[in-house]
N, C-alpha and C positions, 0 to 999 in steps of 0.2 A: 815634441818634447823628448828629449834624452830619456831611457829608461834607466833607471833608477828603482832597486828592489828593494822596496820599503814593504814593515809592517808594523799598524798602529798597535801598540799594549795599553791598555786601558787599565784603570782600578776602582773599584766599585760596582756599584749592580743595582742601581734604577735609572728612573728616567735620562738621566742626565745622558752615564754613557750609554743608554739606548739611542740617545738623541747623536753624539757622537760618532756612534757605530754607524747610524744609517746616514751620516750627513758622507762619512769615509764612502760606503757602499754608493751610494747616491752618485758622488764625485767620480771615484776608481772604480767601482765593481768588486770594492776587493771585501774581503773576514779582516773583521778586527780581532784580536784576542783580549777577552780581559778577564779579571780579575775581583771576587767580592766577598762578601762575606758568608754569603746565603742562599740556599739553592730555591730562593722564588726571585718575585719581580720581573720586570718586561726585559730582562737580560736573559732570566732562563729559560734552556729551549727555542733560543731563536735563532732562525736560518743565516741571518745575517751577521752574526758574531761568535765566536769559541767562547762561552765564558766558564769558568769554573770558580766553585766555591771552596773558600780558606776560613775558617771562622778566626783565624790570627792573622790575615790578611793586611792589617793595617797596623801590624806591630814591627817592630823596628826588624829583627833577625829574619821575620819569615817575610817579610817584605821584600829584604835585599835579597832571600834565597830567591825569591820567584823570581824576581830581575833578571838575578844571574843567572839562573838557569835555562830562564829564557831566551835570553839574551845567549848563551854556548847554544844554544839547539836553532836557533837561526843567525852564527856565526856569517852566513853568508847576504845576509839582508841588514841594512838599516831600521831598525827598531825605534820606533817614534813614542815616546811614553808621554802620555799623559793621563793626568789625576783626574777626576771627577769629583772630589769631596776634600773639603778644606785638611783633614788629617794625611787625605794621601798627598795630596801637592806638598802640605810641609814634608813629608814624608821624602821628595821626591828634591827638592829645594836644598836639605839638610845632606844628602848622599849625592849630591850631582858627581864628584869629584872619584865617585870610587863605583859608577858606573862602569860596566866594558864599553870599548875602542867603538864599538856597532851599538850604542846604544844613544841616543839623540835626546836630551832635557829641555824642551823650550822653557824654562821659569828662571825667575829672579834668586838672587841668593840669599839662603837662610837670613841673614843679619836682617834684609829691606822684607823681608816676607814677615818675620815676628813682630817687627813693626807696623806693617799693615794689616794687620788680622786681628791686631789689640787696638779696639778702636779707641784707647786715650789715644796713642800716639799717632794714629789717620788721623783724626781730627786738628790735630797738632799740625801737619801737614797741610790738610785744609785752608786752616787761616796764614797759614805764610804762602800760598798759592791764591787765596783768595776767591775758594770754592766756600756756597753756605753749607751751616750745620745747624741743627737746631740748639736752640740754649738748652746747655750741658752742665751736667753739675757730674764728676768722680769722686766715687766714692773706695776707699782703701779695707781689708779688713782690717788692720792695726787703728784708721781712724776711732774717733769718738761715736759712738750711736747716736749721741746728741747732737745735731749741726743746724743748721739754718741753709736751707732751700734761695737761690736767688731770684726763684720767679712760684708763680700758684700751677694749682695743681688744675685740668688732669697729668699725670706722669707716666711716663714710660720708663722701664725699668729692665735691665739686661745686663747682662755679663761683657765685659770689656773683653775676652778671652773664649772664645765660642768652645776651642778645642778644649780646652782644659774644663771649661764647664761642663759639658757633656760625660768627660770623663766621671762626674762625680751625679749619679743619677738621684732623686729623690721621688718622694709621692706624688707632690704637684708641684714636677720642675716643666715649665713650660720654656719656649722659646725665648718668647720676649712677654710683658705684664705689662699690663698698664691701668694703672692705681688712680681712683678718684681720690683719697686722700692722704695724708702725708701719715697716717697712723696705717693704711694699707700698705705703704713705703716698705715702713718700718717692718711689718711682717713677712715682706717678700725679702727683706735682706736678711732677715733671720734666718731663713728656708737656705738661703742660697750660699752663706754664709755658714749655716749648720750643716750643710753637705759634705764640707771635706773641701772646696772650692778656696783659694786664697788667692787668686786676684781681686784687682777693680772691680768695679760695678758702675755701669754707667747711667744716671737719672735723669733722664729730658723730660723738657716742657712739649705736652702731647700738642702733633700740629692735627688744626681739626678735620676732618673728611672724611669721606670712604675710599674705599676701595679704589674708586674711579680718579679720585690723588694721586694717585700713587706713578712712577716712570721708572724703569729698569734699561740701563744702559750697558750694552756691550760693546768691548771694542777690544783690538788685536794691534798689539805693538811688536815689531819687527826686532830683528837681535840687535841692532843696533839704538834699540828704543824711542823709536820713531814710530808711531802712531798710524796706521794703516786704513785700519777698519772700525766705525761706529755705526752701530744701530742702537737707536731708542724706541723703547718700546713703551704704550700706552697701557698701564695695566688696569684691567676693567672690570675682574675679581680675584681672589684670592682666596686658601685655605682658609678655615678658622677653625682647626683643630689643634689643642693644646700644642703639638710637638711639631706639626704641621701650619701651623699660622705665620702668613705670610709668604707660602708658598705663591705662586703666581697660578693662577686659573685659565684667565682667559687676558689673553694681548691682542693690541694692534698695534701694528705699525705708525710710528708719529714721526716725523721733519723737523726737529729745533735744531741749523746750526749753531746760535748764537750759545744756547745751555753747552753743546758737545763741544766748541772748540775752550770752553773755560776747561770740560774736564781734560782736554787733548794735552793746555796746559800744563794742567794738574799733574799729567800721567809722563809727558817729558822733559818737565823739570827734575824729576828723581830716576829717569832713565831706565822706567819701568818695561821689562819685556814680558811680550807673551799676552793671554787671555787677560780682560777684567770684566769685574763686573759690578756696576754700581747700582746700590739700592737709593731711592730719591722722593720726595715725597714736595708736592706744591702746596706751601703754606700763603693761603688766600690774605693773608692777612697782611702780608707785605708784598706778595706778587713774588718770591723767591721761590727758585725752588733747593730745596736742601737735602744733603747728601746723608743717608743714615749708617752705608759701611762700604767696603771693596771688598768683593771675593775676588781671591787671588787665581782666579780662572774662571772660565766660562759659569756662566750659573746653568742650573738643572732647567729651565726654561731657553735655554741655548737655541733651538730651532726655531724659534718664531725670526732667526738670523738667517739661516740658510733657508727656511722658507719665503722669507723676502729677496732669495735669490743671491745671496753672499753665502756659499756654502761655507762654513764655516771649516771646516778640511781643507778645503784649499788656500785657504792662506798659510794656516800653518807648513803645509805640505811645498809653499811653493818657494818659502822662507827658508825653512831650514832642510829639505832635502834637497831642492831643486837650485837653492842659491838665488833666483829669478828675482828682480825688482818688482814690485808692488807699488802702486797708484794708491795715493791716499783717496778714500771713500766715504761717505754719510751716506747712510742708506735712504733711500727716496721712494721705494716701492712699498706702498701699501698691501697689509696682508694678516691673517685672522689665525690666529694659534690658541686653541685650546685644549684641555685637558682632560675636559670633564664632559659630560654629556653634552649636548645641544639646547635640552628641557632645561637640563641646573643652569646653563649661561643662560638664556632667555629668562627665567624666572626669576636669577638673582644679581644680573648687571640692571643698573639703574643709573640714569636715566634714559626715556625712551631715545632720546638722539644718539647714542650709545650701539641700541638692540637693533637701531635702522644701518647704524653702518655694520653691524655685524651681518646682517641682512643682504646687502649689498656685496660685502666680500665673499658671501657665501656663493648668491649667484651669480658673479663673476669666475667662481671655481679658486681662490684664493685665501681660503679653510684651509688649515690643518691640523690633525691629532697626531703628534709625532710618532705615537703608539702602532697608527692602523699607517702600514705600508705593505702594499699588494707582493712584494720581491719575497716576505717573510709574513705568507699566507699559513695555513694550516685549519685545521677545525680545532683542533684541541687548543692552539694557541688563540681563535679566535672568540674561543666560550669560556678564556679568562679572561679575557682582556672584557669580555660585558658584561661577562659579573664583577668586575673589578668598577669599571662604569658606573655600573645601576648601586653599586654602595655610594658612590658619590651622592643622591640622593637621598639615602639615609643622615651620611655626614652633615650635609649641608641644612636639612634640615632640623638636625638635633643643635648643633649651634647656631645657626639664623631661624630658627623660629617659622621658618615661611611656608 
């Protein structure tokens, strides 16, 4: 391989780019540098990455300063940026053009990115690609509070606009709600709607399951918008913390070509580059499985990808520093990514067929916590990461009850 002096800029500061950093380190051996808001989480402190904290880090001015400035102090290296959290990718999406000469953007351009992140207009794309969605009903704040539902309740309820919701914080603003009654509806749009919040609102018909419903698909499209890399993943539990619900727990590795080449479709008909990541859930009741949104780059569960052995730095790496051609891929290697203790997944993935293949992947050696990597050892770094752990079953069991 030609050398080529690259270094990866990251933004944010948890799992995500830890997952990043060490999939880079994994790959090259190399420090990534990033960037966050905050001087905790598995970024800070660790041997594997420069990170530093900006508490305006994800604001338009001090954003571009760090770029740029980064970007002059390793004038002599190609700089690979990427986002880790929905705000910095728009972030990064919106300024591609006024990057320096050494500074590398794998992402799509502002216009197709505001459209994918508002999930009225993904789903809009959905049915003219002819990906499912579950029944959708949007909602406007200039609408009427009065309307009529086209299907029964239970419902789920969320912001068509992630970024801009967060923006506008409340008492009990959660991620996503979901409402057994249409007079529940009504109270969650008040809340969200009394925030200061003036987009959409999106009301689906809840599809029924657990946790173990649920599929998260990543895949990597080439600059040319071609389609490279898919992993799907079987998700077998999940967060269920107000801000944190829905987060991913615990994955395996799952095989559907037929689901990946609809969304392969999907993703080259609008000549999407770069990271995605779909959220999916199996609605038993027709045998479909349906699309719930795109994150416009890898999601924060990203290494259950490079732990099945698609490091996920190397494609990017080989795409856009290296020029190299790429072999389109669906991942086929089975493999166990979790997050949480070993006790919280055994006591709270159901059903036993389930806890026996996680069993299995264990002792075959094909487990991992993206967190615990031996290259970025320490004691001090390893008596937070288990007290970080052993909250997990606090968490878990003040919301599941178990």
């Amino acid at each position: 391989m030609e050398e080529i002096r690259f270094i990866p800029l990251l933004f944010a500061g948890d799992i995500n780019v830890y997952s990043v950093a060490r999939a880079f380190h994994e790959a090259y051996g190399i420090k990534s540098f990033a960037y966050g808001k905050y001087p905790t989480g598995p970024c800070w402190q660790s041997a594997i990455l420069n990170y530093q904290a900006n508490e305006k880090a994800d604001e338009q001015e001090t954003f571009l300063k760090l770029v740029e400035d980064f970007a002059a102090a390793h004038h002599g290296e190609k700089v690979l940026l990427l986002g880790c959290g929905d705000s910095y990718v728009q972030l990064i999406s919106e300024n591609r053009e006024r990057f320096a000469e050494n500074v590398t953007a794998p992402y799509i351009g502002a216009d197709m990115m505001n459209d994918l992140i508002h999930k009225e207009k993904f789903y809009a794309m959905c049915e003219k690609a002819g990906v499912d969605y579950p029944d959708t009903f949007v909602h406007h704040p200039e609408d009427p509070r009065e309307f009529e539902l086209p299907f029964d309740g239970p419902f789920i309820v969320k912001p068509s606009n992630g970024i801009e919701y967060w923006r506008h914080p409340y008492a009990t603003q959660k991620k996503v709600y979901k409402a057994d009654t249409r007079a529940e509806v009504d109270r969650i749009l008040e809340d969200i709607y009394g925030s200061g919040y003036r987009d959409s609102v999106i009301i689906q018909n809840f599809i029924p399951g657990d946790d173990t419903y649920m599929r998260v698909l990543t895949s990597y499209s080439d600059k040319e918008g071609r389609v490279k890399l898919m992993c799907l993943g079987h998700v077998l539990l999940e967060e269920h913390t107000p801000h944190g619900i829905g987060n991913h727990a615990v994955i395996v590795t799952e095989y559907d070509e037929d689901l990946c080449m609809r969304f392969k479709k999907l993703l080259e008909d609008m000549n999407y580059v770069g990271f995605s990541n779909f959220d999916i859930k199996y609605d038993e009741r027709d045998g479909k499985y349906k699309v719930f949104e795109i994150n416009t780059r890898q999601g924060r569960s990203n290494f259950y990808v490079t732990a099945a052995g698609a490091n996920i730095a190397q494609y990017v790496v080989e795409d856009w520093i290296y020029d190299h051609p790429i072999d389109f891929r669906i991942v086929k290697e089975e493999s166990l990514w979790q997050v949480v203790p070993r006790g919280v997944a055994f006591r709270y993935v159901r059903p036993e067929k389930y806890r026996a293949k996680m069993r299995e992947l264990s002792r075959a050696g094909k487990a991992v916590n993206p967190l615990f990597y031996k290259a970025d050892g320490g004691f001090s770094r390893w008596l937070k990461l288990q007290k970080n752990q052993l909250g997990h079953y606090v968490k878990f069991r003040k919301y599941l009850g178990k």
